[in-house]
PLY file of the C-alpha trace (Angstrom):
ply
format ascii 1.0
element vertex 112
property float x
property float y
property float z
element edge 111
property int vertex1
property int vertex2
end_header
120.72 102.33 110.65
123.42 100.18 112.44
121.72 100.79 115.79
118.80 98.93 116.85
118.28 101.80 119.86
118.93 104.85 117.55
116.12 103.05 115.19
113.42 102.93 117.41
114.21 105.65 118.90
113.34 107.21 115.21
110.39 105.25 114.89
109.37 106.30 118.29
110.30 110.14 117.17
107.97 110.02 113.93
105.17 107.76 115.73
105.47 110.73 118.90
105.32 114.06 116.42
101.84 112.77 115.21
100.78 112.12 118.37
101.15 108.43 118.46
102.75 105.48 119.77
104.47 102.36 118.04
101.54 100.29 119.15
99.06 102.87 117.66
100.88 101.77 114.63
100.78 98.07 115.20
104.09 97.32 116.56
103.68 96.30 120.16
107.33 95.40 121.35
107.81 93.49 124.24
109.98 94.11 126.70
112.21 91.07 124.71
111.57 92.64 121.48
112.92 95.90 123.12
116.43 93.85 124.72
117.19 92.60 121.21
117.05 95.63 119.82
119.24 97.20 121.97
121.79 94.33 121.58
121.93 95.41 117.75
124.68 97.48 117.73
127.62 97.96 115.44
130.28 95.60 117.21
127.35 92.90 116.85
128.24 92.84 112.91
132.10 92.53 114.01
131.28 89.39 116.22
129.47 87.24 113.71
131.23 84.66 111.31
129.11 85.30 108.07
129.55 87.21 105.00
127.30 90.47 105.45
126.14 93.11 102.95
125.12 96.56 104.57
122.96 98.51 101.89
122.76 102.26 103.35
119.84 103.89 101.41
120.30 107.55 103.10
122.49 110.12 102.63
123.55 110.83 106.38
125.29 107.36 106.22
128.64 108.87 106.81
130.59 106.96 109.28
129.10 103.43 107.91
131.87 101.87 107.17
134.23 102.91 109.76
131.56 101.80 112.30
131.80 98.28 110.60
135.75 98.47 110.81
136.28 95.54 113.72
134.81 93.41 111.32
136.70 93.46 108.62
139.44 90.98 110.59
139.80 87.21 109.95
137.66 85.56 107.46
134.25 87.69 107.90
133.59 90.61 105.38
131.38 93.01 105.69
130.65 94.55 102.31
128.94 98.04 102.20
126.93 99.81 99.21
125.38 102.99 99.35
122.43 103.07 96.59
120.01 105.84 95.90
116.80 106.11 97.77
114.51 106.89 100.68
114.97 105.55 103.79
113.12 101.93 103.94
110.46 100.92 106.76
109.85 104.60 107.57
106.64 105.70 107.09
106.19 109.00 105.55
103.01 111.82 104.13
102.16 108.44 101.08
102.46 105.46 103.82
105.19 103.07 104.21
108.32 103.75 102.16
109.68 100.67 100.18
112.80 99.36 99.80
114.65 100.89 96.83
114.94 98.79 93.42
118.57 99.49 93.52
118.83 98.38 96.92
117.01 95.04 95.98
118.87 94.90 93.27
122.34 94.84 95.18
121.04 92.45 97.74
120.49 89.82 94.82
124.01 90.37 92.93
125.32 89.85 96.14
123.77 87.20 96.98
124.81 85.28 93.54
0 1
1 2
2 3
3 4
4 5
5 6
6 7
7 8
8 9
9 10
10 11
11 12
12 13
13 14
14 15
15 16
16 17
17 18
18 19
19 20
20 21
21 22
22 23
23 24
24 25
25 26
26 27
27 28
28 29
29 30
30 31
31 32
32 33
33 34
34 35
35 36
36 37
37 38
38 39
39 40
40 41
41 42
42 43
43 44
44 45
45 46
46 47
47 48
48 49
49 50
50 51
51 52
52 53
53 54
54 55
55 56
56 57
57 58
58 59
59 60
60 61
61 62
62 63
63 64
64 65
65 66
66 67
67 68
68 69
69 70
70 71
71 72
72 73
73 74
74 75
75 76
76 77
77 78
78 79
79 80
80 81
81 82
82 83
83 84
84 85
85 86
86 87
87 88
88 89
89 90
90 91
91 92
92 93
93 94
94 95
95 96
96 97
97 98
98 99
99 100
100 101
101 102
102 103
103 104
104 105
105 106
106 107
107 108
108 109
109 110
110 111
């Protein structure tokens, strides 16, 4: 997920439907925590300098790349790969899901 609002506003969504909170679940955000978050949005990736690798392991991941378009100008690249797998850091019915071997697998070619 590009957007750090739209994610915890997931996480808040799955903690909610079980009759939960984020804290019941051990992550206690401050209202900080909560601010940087929100500044994580998809012209944040357009604004930075470095090389960056978006791995999208979920099939509603349309619109990805054209979110990511502003920066793909100058010198910064923003590569995206779309592997197979769940959705990573969600918790589901076995616990918390993992990060795909594919996935990991991506990150380290791309990172030489």
């Amino acid at each position: 997920m590009l957007d750090g609002r739209a994610y915890l506003h997931t996480l808040e969504k799955d903690a909610n439907s079980e009759g939960l909170t984020l804290e019941d679940r051990g992550l206690a955000l401050t209202p900080e925590a909560r601010a940087e978050f929100d500044a994580i949005t998809p012209a944040l990736y357009g604004r930075l300098r470095l090389p960056i690798l978006v791995v999208v392991t979920q099939g509603a991941a349309d619109g990805v790349e054209q979110a990511l378009l502003p920066g793909r100008e100058g010198d910064r690249r923003v590569d995206v790969e779309y592997v197979e797998g769940a959705s990573p850091w969600m918790e589901g019915e076995f616990g918390p899901g993992g990060l795909p071997v594919q996935a990991l697998r991506r990150i380290a070619d791309w990172l030489g």
